[in-house]
N, C-alpha and C positions, 0 to 999 in steps of 0.2 A: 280561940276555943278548940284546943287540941281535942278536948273528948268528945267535940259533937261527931255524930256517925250520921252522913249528909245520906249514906245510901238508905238506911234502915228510916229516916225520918221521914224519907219521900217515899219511898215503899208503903209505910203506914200510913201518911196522910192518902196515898190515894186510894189503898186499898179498902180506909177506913178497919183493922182487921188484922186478923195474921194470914200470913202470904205462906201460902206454901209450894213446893214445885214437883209437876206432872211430870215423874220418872219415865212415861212414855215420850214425851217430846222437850222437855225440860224448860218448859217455860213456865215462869211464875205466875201462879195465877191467886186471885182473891178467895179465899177458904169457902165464901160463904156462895160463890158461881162454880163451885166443883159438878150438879149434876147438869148445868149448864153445858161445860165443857167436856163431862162425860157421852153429853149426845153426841159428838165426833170421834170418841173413842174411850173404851171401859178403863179409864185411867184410874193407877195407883199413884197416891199422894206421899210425901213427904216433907213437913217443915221446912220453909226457907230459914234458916236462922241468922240474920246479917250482921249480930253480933262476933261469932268465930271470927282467927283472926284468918285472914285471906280470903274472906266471902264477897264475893263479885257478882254483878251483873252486868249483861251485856245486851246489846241491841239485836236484834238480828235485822240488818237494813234492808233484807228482801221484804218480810212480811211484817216486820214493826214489831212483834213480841220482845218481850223482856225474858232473859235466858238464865237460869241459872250455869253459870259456866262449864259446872261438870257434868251436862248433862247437852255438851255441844254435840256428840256423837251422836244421840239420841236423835236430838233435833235435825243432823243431817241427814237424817235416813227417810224425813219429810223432806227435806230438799237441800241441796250442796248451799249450806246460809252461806252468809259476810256476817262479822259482829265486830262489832266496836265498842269500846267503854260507856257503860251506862251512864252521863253524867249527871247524878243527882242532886247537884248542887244549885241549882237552878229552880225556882218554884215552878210548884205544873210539869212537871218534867215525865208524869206517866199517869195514867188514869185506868179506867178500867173497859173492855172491851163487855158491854151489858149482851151481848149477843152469845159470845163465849166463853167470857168470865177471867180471860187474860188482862195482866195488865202490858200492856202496851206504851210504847217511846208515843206520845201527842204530835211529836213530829214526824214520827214516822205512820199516822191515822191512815192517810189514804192509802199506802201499800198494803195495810193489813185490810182496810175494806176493799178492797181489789180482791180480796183470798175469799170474803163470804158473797162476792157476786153480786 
């Protein structure tokens, strides 16, 4: 199945939703946790869209969020991350952080509740 898109399939199953991403720290979060996530800071949104061609996601292995990639910079300036390739191809592979409204690598759960104390 050359035309399946493994990333945009997992992004929607978990997000249930459209995924957009917080130009202030670039992680992708679920549309519908944005004033969630607006209580750690007055973020503006923009569309994830993971149809484009070259739209990537990335892990960030310190605190578990999901990244949209162009927006690594952004996210460094919360802290010097690591990322790694999202890999979507795997069921369960992100879910949604109901606290912050992030979706989150499930593997990587405990480093990101480590970040809300």
């Amino acid at each position: 199945m050359a035309d399946t898109n493994y990333l945009r399939d997992s992004l929607k199953a978990a997000a249930e939703g459209p995924v957009d991403s917080c130009t202030l720290c670039g992680v992708l979060i679920n549309q519908y946790y944005e004033d969630a996530h607006n209580r750690f800071h007055q973020a503006d949104y923009q569309p994830f869209t993971t149809d484009s061609p070259g739209a990537a996601a990335e892990t960030c292995t310190l605190c578990g969020v999901l990244i949209n990639q162009y927006y690594e910079d952004a996210h460094n300036a919360v802290h010097q991350g690591q990322y790694e390739p999202f890999a979507a191809g795997g069921p369960g592979a992100a879910e949604t952080c109901k606290l912050c409204g992030v979706l989150i690598n499930q593997y990587d759960r405990d480093a990101h509740n480590r970040g809300h104390g």
